[in-house]
C-alpha positions in Angstrom: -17.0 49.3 0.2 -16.9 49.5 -3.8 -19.2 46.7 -5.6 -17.9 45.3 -8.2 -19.6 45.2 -11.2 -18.7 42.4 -13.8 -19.0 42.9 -17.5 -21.7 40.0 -18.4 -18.7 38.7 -21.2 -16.5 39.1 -18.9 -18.7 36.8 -16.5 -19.2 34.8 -19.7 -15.5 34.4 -20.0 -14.5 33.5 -16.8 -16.9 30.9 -16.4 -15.8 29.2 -19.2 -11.8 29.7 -17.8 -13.4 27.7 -14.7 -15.1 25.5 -16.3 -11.5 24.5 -18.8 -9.8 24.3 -15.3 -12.2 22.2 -13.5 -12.1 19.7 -16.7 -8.5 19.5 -16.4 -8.1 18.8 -13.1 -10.1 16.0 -13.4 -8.3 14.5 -15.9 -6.7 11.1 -15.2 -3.6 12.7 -16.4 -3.1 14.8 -13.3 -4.4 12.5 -10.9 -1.1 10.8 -12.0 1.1 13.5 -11.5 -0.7 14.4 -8.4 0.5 10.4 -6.9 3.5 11.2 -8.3 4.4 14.6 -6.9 3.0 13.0 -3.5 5.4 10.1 -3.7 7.9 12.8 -4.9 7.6 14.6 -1.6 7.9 11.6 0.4 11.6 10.7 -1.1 9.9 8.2 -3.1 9.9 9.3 -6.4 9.7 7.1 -9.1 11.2 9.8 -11.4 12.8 13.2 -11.5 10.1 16.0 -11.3 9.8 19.3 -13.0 8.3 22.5 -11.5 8.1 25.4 -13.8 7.2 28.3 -12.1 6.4 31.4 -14.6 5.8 33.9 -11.4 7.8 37.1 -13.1 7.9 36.5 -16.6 4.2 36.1 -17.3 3.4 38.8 -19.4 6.2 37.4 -21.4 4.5 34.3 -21.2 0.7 35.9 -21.6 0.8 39.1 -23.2 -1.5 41.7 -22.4 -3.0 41.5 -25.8 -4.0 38.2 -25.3 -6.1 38.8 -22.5 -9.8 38.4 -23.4 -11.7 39.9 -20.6 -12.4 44.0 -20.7 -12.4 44.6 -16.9 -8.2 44.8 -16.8 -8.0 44.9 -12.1 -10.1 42.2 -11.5 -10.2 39.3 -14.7 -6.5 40.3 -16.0 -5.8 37.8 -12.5 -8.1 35.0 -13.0 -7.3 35.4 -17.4 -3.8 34.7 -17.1 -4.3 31.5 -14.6 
């Protein structure tokens, strides 16, 4: 089995990519949509919802370029998320 072997800026990186996410998902913000999607999926919406999925077009979406991590297999993934 091949060990991985992270970059340190790449580690540097997607720590701080975890770190953006985990802030988001704790904003009050989503906890709203999150009631909302649940009501939504029990035929009790309050208002129409919107689901943009971007599986397919994102490197149109994020280009390559804009990648910051080196190691391109492994943190291209968790980078574009």
């Amino acid at each position: 089995m091949n060990e991985w072997k992270a970059d340190p800026q790449d580690m540097r990186i997607l720590r701080d990519l975890y770190r953006r996410q985990r802030e988001a998902a704790r904003d009050p913000m989503m906890a709203e949509r999150r009631r909302l999607w649940t009501r939504h999926a029990s035929l009790d919406s309050q208002r129409p919802m919107i689901l943009a999925e971007t599986q397919g077009v994102v490197d149109e979406l994020v280009p390559v370029a804009a990648l910051a991590c080196a190691e391109e297999e492994v943190c291209a993934q968790y980078n574009r998320e």
